[in-house]
ZAKE-534628 format. One line per 8 residues: number of its first residue (from 1); for each residue x, y, z of C-alpha. Coordinates in steps of 0.1 Angstrom, whole numbers. Layout:
# ZAKE-534628
NUM	X Y Z | ...
//
This chain:
# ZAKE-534628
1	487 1984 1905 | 523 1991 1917 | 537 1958 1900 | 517 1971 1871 | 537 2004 1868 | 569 1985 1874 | 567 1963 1846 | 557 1990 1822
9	593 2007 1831 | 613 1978 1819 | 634 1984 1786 | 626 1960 1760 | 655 1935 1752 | 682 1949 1734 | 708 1926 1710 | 743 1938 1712
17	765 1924 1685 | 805 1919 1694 | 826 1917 1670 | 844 1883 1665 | 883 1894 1668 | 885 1924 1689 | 856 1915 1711 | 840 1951 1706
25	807 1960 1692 | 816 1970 1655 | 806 2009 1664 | 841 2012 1683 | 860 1989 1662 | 875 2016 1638 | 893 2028 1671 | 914 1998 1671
33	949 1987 1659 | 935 1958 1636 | 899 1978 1619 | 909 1976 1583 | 929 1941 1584 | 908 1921 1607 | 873 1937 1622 | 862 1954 1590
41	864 1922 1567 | 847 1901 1598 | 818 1926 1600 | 813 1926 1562 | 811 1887 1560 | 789 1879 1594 | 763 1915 1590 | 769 1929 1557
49	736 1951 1568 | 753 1962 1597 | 784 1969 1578 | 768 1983 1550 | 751 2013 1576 | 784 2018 1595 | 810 2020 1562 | 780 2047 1551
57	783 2065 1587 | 822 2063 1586 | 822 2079 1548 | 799 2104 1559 | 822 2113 1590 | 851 2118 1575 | 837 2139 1548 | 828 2164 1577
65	862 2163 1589 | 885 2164 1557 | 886 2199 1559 | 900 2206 1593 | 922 2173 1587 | 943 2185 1559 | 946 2217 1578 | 963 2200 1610
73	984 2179 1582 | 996 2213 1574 | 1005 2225 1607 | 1035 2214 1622 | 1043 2214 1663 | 1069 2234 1673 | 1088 2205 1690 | 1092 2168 1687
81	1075 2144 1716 | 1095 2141 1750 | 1102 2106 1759 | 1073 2111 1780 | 1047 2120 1750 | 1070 2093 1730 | 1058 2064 1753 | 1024 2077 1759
89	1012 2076 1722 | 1026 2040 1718 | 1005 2028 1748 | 973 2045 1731 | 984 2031 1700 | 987 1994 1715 | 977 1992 1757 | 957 2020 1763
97	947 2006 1797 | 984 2007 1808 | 991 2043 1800 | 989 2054 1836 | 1018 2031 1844 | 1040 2056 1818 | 1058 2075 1846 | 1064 2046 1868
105	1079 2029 1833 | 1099 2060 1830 | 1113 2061 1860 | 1124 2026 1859 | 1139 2031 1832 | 1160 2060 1837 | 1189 2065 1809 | 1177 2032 1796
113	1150 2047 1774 | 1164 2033 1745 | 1162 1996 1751 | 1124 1999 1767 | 1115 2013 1734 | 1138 1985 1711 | 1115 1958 1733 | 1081 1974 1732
121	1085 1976 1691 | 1096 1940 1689 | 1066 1928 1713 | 1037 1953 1697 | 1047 1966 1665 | 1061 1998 1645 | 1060 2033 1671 | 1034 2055 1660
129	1048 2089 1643 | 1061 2116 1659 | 1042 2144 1640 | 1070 2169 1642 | 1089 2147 1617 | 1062 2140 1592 | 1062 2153 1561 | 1034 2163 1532
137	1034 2143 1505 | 1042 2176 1486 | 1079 2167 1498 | 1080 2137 1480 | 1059 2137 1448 | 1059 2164 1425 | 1029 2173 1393 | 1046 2163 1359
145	1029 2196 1344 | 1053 2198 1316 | 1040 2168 1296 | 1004 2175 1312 | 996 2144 1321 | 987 2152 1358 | 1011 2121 1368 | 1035 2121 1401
153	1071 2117 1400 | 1096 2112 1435 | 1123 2137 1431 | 1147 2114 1433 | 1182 2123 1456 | 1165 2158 1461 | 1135 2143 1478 | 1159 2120 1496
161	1182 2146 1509 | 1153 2169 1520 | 1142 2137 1544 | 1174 2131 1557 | 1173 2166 1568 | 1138 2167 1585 | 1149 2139 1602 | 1176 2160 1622
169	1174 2164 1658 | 1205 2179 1677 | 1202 2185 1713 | 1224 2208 1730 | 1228 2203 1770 | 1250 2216 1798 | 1261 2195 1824 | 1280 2209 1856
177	1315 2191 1873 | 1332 2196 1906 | 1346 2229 1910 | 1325 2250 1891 | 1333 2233 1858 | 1309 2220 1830 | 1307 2201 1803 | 1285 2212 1771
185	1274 2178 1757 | 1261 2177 1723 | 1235 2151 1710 | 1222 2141 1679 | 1247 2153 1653 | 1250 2119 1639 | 1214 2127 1622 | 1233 2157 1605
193	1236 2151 1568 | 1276 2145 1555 | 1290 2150 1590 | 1314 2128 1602 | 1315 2133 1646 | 1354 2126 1647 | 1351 2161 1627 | 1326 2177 1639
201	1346 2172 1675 | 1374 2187 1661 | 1359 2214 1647 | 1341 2221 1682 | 1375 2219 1698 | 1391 2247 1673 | 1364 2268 1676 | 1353 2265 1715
209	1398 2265 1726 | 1391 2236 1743 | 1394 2197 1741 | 1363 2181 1728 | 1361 2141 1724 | 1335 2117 1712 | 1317 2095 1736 | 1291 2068 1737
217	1262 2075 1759 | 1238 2049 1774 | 1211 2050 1752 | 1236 2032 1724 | 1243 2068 1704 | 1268 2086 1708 | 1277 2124 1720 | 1302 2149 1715
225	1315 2163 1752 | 1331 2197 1748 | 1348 2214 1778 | 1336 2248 1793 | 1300 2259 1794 | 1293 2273 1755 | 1257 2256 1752 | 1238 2283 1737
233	1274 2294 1715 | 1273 2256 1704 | 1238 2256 1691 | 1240 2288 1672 | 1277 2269 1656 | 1256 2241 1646 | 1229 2263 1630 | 1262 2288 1611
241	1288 2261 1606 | 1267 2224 1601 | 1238 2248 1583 | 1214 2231 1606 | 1181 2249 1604 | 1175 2261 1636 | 1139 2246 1643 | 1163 2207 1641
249	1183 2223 1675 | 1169 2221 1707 | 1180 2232 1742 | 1182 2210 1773 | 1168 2230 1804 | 1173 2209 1833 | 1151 2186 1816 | 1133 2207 1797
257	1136 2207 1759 | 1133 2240 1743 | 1136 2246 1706 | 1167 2271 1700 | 1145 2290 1673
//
């Protein structure tokens, strides 16, 4: 009677389909790097049914989620990703099961940030995108509503200038020397549209009294190092004089990065 009851609590058999290049069953496939170019096209030539019911579950999904997508499209964080948040999404994007050796990678890597990142591109592929840098593509197409033929135009050196420009990223730190003397050290102005640094240094040096020189900086850019401790003076220059918008300068707090506005 026991053995009886026993049996009846057995499942039946249940056949679990893998898919043939990722090696996972075609229900998490979507969450990988090679869905559309590899899985998808696999799935739809070994179990068109099972394809079929999935592409109709997928469509269905993301009809329930258009709405609240194009509303975070719209949004925009008030800061760009620290290196930390930097390295983070590329492991989700590509190694997900190594993203708990991030701050031991860090670490390691101290002040040679730029190199890990120029090796993990050419051994995985393209970084994903920070979203503090993307754009709508309001920015770049525009309706032709003159000739009313609903078509889409690029705005040509307009559109070009306006990415330039959300691709600024000036970071302002402080750095302190022996006897009560610092340095304010200015990064990033190289990403500031028609400004030369040789310029910029002098113009830093005229304002601030001071000397101010150009220097490269381990990471393979270069910084502008301006004597005396003017950090938060210097950003709000950069904002008046370079007509950076203020949201493109950011404060370095031991650390810490801070948007100035």
């Amino acid at each position: 009677m026991a053995e009886t009851e026993e049996a009846s609590c057995i499942l039946p058999r249940r056949e679990v389909i893998y898919c043939g290049k990722c090696g996972m069953p075609p229900e998490y496939c979507e969450y990988g790097p090679d869905f559309e170019t590899h899985c998808d096209p696999w799935l739809q030539k070994h179990h068109p049914d099972l394809y079929e019911t999935l592409a109709a579950k997928r469509g269905a999904d993301s009809v329930k989620k258009a709405g609240a997508s194009t509303e975070a499209a719209v949004k925009k964080p008030p800061r760009p990703w620290t290196t930390e948040e930097r390295l983070t999404a590329f492991y989700e994007k590509y190694v997900p099961e190594k993203i708990e050796s991030v701050p031991a990678l860090l670490e390691k890597y101290a002040g040679k940030e730029d190199s890990l990142f120029k090796a993990l591109v050419k051994k995985y592929g393209e970084e994903p995108s920070d979203p503090y840098y993307s754009e709508s593509s309001d920015s770049e197409v525009s309706e032709d509503e003159d000739e009313g033929k609903g078509k889409k135009k690029r705005r040509g050196a307009s559109a070009k200038k306006k990415e330039t420009a959300s691709q600024t990223r000036v970071v302002v730190a402080k750095e302190s020397q022996k006897k009560k003397r610092f340095l304010t050290i200015v990064s990033g102005m190289e990403t500031v549209p028609d400004v030369k640094l040789k310029d910029a240094s002098k113009t830093f040096s005229k304002r601030f009294a001071g000397s101010s020189s150009v220097k490269e900086n381990p990471q393979g850019g270069k910084d502008i190092i301006i004597q005396g401790d003017h950090m938060y003076d210097v950003a709000e220059f950069i904002a008046d004089k370079f007509q950076v918008d203020a949201s493109s300068i950011f404060l370095d707090m031991d650390g810490d990065i801070v948007p100035l506005a």
